[in-house]
C-alpha positions as CSV (number, residue, x, y, z in Angstrom):
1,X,92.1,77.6,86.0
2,X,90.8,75.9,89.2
3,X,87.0,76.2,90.0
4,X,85.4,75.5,92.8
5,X,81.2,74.0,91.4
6,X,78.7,74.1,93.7
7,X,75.9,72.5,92.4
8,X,72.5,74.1,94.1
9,X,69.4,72.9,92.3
10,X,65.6,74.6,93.2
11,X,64.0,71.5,93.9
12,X,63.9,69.3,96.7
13,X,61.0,66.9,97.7
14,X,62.2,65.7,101.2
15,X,63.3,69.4,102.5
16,X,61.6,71.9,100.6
17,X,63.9,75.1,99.5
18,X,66.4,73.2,101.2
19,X,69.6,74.8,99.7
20,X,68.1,78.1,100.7
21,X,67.2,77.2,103.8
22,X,68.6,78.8,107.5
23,X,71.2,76.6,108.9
24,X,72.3,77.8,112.6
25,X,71.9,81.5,111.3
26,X,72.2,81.8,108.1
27,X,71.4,79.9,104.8
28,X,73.2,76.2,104.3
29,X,74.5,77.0,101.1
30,X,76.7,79.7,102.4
31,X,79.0,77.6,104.6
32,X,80.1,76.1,101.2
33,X,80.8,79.0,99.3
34,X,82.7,80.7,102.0
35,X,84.6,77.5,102.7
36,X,85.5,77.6,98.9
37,X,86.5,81.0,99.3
38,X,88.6,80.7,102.0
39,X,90.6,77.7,101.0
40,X,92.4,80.5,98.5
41,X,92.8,77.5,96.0
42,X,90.3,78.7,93.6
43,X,89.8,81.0,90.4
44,X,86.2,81.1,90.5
45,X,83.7,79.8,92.4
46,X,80.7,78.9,90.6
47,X,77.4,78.2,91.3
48,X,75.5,76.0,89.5
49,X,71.7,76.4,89.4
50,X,68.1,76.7,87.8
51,X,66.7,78.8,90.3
52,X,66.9,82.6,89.7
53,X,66.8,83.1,94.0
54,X,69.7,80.4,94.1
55,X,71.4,82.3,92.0
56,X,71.0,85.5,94.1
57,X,71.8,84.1,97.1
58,X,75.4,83.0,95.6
59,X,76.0,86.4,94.3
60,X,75.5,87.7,98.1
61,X,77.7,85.5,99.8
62,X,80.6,85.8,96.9
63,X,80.3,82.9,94.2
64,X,79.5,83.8,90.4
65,X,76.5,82.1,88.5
66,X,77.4,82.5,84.9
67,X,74.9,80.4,83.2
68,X,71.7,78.6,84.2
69,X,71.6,75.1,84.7
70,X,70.2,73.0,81.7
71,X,66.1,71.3,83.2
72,X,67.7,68.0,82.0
73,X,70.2,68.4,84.4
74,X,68.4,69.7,87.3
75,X,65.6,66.9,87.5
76,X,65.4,64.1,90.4
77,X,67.4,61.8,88.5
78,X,70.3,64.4,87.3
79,X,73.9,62.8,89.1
80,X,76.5,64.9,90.0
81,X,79.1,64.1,87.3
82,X,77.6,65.2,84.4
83,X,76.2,68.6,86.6
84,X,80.3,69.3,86.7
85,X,81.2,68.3,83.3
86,X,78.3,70.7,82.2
87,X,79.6,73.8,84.1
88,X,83.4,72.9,83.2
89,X,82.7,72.5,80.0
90,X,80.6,75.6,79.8
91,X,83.5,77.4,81.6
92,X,85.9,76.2,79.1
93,X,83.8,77.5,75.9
94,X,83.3,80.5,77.7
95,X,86.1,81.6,80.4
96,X,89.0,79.7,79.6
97,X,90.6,76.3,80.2
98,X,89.9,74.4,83.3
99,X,92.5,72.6,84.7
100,X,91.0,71.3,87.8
101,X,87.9,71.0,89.5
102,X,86.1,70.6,93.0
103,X,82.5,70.2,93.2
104,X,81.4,70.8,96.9
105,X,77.9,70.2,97.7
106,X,75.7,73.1,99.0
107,X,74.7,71.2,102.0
108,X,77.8,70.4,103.6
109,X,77.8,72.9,106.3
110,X,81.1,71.6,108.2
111,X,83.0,71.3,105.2
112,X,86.3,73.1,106.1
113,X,88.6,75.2,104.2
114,X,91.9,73.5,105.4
115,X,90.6,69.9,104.3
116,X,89.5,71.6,100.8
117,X,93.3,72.6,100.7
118,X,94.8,69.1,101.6
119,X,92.6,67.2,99.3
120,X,93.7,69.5,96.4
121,X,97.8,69.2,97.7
122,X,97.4,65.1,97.3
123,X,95.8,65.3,94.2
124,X,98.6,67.1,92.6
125,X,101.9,66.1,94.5
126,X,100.6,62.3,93.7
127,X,99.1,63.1,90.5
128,X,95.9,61.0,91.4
129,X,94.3,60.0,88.2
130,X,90.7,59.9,89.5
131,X,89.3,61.9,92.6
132,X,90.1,63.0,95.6
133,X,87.3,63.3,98.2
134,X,85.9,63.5,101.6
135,X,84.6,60.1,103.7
136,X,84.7,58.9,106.7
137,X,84.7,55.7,108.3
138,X,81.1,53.7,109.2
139,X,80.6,53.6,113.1
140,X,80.0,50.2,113.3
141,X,81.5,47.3,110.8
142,X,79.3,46.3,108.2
143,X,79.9,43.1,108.2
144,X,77.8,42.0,110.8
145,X,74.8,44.6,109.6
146,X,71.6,42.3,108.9
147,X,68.1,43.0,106.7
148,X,64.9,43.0,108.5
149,X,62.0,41.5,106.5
150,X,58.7,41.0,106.4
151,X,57.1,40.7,109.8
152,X,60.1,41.8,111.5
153,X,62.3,39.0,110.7
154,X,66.0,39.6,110.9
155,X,68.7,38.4,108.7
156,X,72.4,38.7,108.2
157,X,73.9,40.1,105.1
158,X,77.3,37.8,106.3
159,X,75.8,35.3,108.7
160,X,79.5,33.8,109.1
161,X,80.5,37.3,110.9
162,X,78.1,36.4,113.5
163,X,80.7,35.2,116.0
164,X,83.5,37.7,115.0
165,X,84.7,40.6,116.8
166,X,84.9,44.0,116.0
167,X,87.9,44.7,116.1
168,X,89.2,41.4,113.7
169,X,87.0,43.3,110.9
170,X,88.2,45.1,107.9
171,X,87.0,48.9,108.7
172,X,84.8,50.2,105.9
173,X,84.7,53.5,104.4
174,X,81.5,56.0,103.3
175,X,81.4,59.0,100.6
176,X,81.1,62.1,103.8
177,X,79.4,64.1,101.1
178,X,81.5,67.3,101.1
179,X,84.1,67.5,98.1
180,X,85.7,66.1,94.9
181,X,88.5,67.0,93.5
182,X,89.6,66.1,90.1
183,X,90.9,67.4,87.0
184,X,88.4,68.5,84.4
185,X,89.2,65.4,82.0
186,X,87.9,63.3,84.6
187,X,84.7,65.0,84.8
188,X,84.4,65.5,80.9
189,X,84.7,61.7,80.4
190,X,82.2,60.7,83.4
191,X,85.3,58.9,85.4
192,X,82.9,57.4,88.7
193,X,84.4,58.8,92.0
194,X,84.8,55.0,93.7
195,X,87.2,53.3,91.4
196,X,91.0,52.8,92.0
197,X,92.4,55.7,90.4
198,X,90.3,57.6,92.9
199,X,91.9,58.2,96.9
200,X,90.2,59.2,99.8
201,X,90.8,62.5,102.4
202,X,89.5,60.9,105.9
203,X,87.4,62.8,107.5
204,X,86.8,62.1,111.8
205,X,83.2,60.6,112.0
206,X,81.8,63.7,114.6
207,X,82.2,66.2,111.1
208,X,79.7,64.3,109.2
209,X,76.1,64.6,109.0
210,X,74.5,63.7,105.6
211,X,71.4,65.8,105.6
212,X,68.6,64.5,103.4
213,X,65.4,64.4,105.9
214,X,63.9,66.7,108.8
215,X,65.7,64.6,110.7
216,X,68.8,65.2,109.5
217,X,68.6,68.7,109.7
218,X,68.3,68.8,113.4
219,X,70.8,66.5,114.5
220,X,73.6,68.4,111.9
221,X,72.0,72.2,113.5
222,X,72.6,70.2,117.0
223,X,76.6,69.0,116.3
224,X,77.4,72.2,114.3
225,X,76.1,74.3,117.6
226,X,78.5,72.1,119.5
227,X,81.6,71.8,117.4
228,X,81.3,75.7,117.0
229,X,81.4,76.2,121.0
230,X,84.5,74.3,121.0
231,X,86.2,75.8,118.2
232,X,86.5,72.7,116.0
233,X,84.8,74.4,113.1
234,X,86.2,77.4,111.5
């Protein structure tokens, strides 16, 4: 069995409600289920929650909520490996055996079908032992990035980049916060997603937005309005 697990907990301190909340017409968690759904990969599609509206929300747009989320797993300081290993393994006890797994995060609203389907194509034709996930690459190379201190003060983190161009840099990579793929073994025995067993599906920079403040919020609203007009998001 493959199973798409979103994991959608109730509480959020910075954006209140915010897996609930309206995202260019309609709520944020939505755009992940029907991605999931429309991919045509998957089994099931599971939610996983603690929040009894969560849960009816899910239902609505076509996921499955078969149990509720543990309150030791749905804290501030729950990650999102064990979150999956609890719903696979729950699965497993209770549906059947779970081959392989992709946790997509309920507020990735340009997460896309057709990358959902690549990642999970690489992950089998070259038998990745880790994950497969979404990132992108950072705008601007880190090497030169500097720390400002007290009073203002700057300081390199690599002072002997100063003189260095851009383009002589190694380019540098960030989790986009959409998907992982992996097998449910990986999950079960807490494998972290950055190691070597573990390969990347580039996303272009312009489809990522991580949204964790107000802030946030309105610049993603702003590129997802755009990208829509042009047809780059399906």
């Amino acid at each position: 069995m493959r199973v798409a697990i979103i994991p959608a907990r109730g509480g959020s301190k910075r954006i209140p409600r915010k897996n609930l909340k309206p995202f260019c017409g309609k709520p944020i968690m939505a755009y992940s289920i029907e991605a999931a759904l429309q991919s045509g990969v998957f089994d099931r599609v599971v939610v996983s929650t603690d929040d009894a509206e969560i849960q009816a929300l899910a239902r609505e747009f076509g996921a499955s909520t078969p149990f509720v989320r543990p309150p030791e797993l749905a804290d501030d300081h729950a990650t999102t490996v064990p979150v999956i290993a609890h719903a696979v393994q729950w699965l497993q006890q209770h549906q059947g055996p779970v081959e392989h797994a992709c946790c997509i995060y309920a507020t990735a609203p340009f997460v896309q079908a057709a990358d959902i389907r690549a990642a999970y194509e690489r992950l089998v034709q070259q038998q990745v032992g880790g994950y497969v996930f979404s990132a992108t690459g950072f705008g601007f190379p880190i090497q030169r990035a500097f720390r400002v201190g007290p009073g203002g003060h700057v300081e390199m983190f690599q002072p002997q980049n100063y003189n260095a161009r851009s383009q002589d840099l190694e380019e540098a990579y960030q989790d986009a916060g959409q998907f992982y793929w992996g097998s449910a073994a990986s999950f079960l025995s807490g494998k972290i997603f950055f190691s070597t067993d573990s390969q990347a599906h580039l996303l272009p920079r312009w489809r990522v937005q991580d949204i964790d403040t107000p802030e946030d919020w309105s610049r993603a609203e702003l590129m997802h309005e755009v990208l829509r007009q042009r047809g780059e998001l399906r």
